[in-house]
C-alpha positions in Angstrom: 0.0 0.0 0.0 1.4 3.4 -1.0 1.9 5.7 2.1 -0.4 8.5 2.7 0.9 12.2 2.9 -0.9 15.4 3.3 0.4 18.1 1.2 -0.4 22.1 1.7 -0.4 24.1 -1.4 0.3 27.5 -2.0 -2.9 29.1 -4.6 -2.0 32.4 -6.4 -3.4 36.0 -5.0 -4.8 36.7 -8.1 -2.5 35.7 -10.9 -3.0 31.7 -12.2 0.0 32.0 -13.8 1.5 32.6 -10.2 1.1 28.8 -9.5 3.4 26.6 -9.0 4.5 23.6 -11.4 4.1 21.3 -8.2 0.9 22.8 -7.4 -0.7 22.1 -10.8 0.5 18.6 -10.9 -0.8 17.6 -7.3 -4.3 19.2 -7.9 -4.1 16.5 -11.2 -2.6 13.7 -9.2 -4.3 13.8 -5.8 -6.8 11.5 -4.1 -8.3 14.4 -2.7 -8.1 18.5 -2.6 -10.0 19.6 0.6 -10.7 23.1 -0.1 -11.4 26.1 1.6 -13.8 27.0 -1.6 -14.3 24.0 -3.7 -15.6 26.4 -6.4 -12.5 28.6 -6.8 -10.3 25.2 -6.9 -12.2 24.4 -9.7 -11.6 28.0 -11.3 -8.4 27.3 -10.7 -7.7 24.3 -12.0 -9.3 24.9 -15.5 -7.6 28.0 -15.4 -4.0 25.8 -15.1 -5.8 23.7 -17.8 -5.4 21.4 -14.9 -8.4 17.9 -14.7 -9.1 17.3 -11.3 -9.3 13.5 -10.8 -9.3 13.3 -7.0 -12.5 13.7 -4.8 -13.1 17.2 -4.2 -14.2 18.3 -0.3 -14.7 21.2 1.3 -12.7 22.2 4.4 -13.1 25.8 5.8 -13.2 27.5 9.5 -16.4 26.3 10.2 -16.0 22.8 9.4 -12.5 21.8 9.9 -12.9 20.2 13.3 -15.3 18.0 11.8 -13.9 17.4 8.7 -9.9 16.3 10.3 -10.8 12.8 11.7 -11.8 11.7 8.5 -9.5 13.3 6.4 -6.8 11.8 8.6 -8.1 8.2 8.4 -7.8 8.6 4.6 -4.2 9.6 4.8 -3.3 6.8 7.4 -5.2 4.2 4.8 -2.7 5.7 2.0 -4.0 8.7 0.5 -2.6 11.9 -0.8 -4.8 14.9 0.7 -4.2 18.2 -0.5 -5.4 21.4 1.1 -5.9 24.5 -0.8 -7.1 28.1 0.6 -8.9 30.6 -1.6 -5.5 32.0 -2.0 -2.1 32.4 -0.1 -0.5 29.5 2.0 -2.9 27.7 3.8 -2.9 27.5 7.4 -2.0 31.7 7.3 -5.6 33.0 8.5 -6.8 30.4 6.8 -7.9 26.6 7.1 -5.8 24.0 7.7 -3.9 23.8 11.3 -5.8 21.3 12.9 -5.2 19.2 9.9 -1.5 19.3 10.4 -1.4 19.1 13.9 -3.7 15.8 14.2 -1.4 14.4 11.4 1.8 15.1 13.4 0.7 13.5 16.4 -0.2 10.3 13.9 3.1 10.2 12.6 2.0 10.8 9.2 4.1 12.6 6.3 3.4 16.2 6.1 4.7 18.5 3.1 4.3 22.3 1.9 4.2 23.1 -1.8 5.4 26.6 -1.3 4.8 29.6 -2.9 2.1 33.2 -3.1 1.6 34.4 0.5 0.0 38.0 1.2 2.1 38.6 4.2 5.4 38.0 2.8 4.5 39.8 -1.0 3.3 43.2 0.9 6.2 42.6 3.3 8.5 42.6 0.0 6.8 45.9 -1.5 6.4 47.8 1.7 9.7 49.4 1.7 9.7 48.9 5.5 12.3 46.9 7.5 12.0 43.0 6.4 14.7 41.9 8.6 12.6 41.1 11.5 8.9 41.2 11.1 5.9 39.8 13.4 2.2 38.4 11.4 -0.8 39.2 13.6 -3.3 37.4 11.5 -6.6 39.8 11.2 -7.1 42.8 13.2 -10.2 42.3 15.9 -13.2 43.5 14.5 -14.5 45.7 18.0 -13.4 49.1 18.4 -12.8 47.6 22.3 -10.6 44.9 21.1 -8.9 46.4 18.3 -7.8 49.4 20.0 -6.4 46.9 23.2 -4.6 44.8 20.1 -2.8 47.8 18.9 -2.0 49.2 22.5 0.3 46.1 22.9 2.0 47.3 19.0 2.8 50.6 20.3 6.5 49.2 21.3 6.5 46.8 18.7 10.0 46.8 17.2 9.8 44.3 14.5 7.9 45.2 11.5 4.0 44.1 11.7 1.7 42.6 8.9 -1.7 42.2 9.2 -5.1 41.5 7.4 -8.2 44.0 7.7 -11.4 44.1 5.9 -11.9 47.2 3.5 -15.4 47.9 5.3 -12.8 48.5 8.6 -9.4 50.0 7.3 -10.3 53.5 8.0 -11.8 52.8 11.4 -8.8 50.5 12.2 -6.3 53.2 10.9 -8.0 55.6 13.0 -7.8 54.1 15.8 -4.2 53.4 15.0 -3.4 56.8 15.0 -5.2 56.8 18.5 -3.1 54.0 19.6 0.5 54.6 18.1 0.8 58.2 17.0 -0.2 59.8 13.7 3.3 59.9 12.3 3.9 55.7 12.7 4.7 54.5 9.0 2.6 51.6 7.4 1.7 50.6 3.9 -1.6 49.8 3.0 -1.6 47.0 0.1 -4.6 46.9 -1.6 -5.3 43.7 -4.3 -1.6 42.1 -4.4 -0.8 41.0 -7.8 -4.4 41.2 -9.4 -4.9 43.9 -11.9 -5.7 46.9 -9.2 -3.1 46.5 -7.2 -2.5 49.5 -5.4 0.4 50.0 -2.3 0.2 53.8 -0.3 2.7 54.4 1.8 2.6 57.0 4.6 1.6 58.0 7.9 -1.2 56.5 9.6 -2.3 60.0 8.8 -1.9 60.3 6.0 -3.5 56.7 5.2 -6.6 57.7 7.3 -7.6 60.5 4.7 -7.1 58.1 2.2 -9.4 55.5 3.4 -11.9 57.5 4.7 -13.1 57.2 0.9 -13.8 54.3 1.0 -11.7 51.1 0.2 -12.3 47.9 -2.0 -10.4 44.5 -2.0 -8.2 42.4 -0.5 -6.2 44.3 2.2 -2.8 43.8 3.6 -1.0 46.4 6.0 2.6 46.6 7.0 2.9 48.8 10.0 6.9 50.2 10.9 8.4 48.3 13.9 8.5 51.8 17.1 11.5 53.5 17.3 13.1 52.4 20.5 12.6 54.9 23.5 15.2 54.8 26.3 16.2 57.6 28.4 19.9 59.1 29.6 20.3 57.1 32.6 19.4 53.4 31.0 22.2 54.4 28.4 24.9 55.5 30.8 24.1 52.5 33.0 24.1 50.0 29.8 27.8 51.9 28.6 28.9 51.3 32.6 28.1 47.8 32.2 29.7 47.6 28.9 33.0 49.0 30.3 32.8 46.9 33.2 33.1 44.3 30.8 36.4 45.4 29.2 34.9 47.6 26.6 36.2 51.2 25.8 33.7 53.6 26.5 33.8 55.3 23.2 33.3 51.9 21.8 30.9 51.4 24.6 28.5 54.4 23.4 28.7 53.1 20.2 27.2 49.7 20.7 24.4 51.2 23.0 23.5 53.7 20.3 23.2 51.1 17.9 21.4 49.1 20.4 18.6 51.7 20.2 18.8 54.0 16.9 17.5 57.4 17.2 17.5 57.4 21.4 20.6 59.9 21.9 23.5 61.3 19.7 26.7 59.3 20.3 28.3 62.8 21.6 25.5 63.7 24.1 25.7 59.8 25.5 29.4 60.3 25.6 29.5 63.7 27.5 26.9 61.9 30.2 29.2 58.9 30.8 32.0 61.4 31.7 30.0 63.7 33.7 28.6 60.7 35.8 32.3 59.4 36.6 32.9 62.6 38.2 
């Protein structure tokens, strides 16, 4: 008996051509697709010129739980089971976890065809800082809720991505500006790779006047990491400790400013180490 696997494949944004080559041969190949829309698979596939031969099932939020026992007896009697999303990587804000965890604890072969994800493609245009980055899934719909959520962002450091429905961008970038400061930079990314794609960059200001007009599609945001805060006495304490260490103090100031960019200049840091040794 051939050994059942589940496989997790990456569907295009908006682009068929985006898919993958491994993509269009497992919706061809597999014993099943569980999909998160069984009508957009379908779209899909013809649009990969692509016959689905496998049985098609549906597997979104609502009926996951329900639908995993069965899907993972399928795979332990030897079948290939892949899940598809409406678009993106499965699993991100969409279907598909509890999947991959009950197959884990059966043992049973687990494999990603990669490829499209929203929160790495708006990452990639934002022209914000990609070197760390944090996904928060979708912003709470209550004002109660959402303005807590972005309470706990406000010393963020690491770039943040997150989904928002167009009905609640301006609301949620209003409240952002609440919450973070009207000059905090974000990118708004507006139909990734379909024909209207649209990415505005700016302040959470400035993006509040835009949305206030109203706002259509998929929506991504990128929101800039805070820039750290520290006052005089943390740095001369953290350039002591440095020092105590061995380190020159000029070379001590250094690595503290670089430790948190923007704080203090490296002469004003410098000046306060000598004046507290005295």
């Amino acid at each position: 008996m051939a050994e059942g696997r589940l496989l997790l494949g990456a569907t295009p944004l908006g682009q068929p051509a985006d898919a993958s080559p491994r993509l269009a041969a497992a919706l061809g190949t597999a014993d099943m697709v569980a999909a998160e829309d069984t009508r957009r698979v379908r779209t899909l596939a013809k649009a990969l010129e692509v016959q689905i031969t496998g049985k098609v099932v549906s597997l979104f939020d609502a009926n996951e739980a329900a639908r995993v026992p069965a899907l993972v007896a399928d795979i332990e009697a030897g079948a290939t089971v892949l899940v598809v999303s409406d678009a993106g990587m499965p699993l991100i804000s969409d279907p598909g976890y509890r999947l991959v965890v009950a197959c884990a604890e059966a043992g049973l072969p687990v494999s990603c065809l990669p490829g499209p994800s929203a929160v790495t493609t708006a990452l990639a245009v934002s022209g914000l800082a990609s070197d760390r980055f944090c996904f928060e899934g979708f912003a709470p719909r209550k004002a109660a809720a959402r303005r807590a959520w972005l309470a706990t962002l406000a010393e963020e450091r690491r770039t943040c991505v997150f989904f928002e429905s167009p009905r609640r961008l301006a609301e949620c970038l209003r409240d952002a500006v609440d919450e973070l400061g009207a000059d905090r930079r974000a990118v708004v990314c507006r139909e990734l790779t379909k024909t209207h794609e649209e990415v505005l960059r700016g302040t959470l200001a400035e993006l509040v006047g835009w949305a206030a007009e109203g706002v259509l599609g998929e929506i991504t945001v990128v929101l800039a990491g805070a820039t750290p805060r520290a006052d005089l006495p943390a740095l001369v304490a953290e350039v002591d400790r440095l020092t105590g260490d061995g380190m020159r103090v000029k070379d001590a100031c250094a690595q503290a400013i670089a430790n948190l960019p923007g704080a203090v200049s490296r002469r004003e840091l410098y000046d306060a180490v000598l004046r507290s040794r005295h």
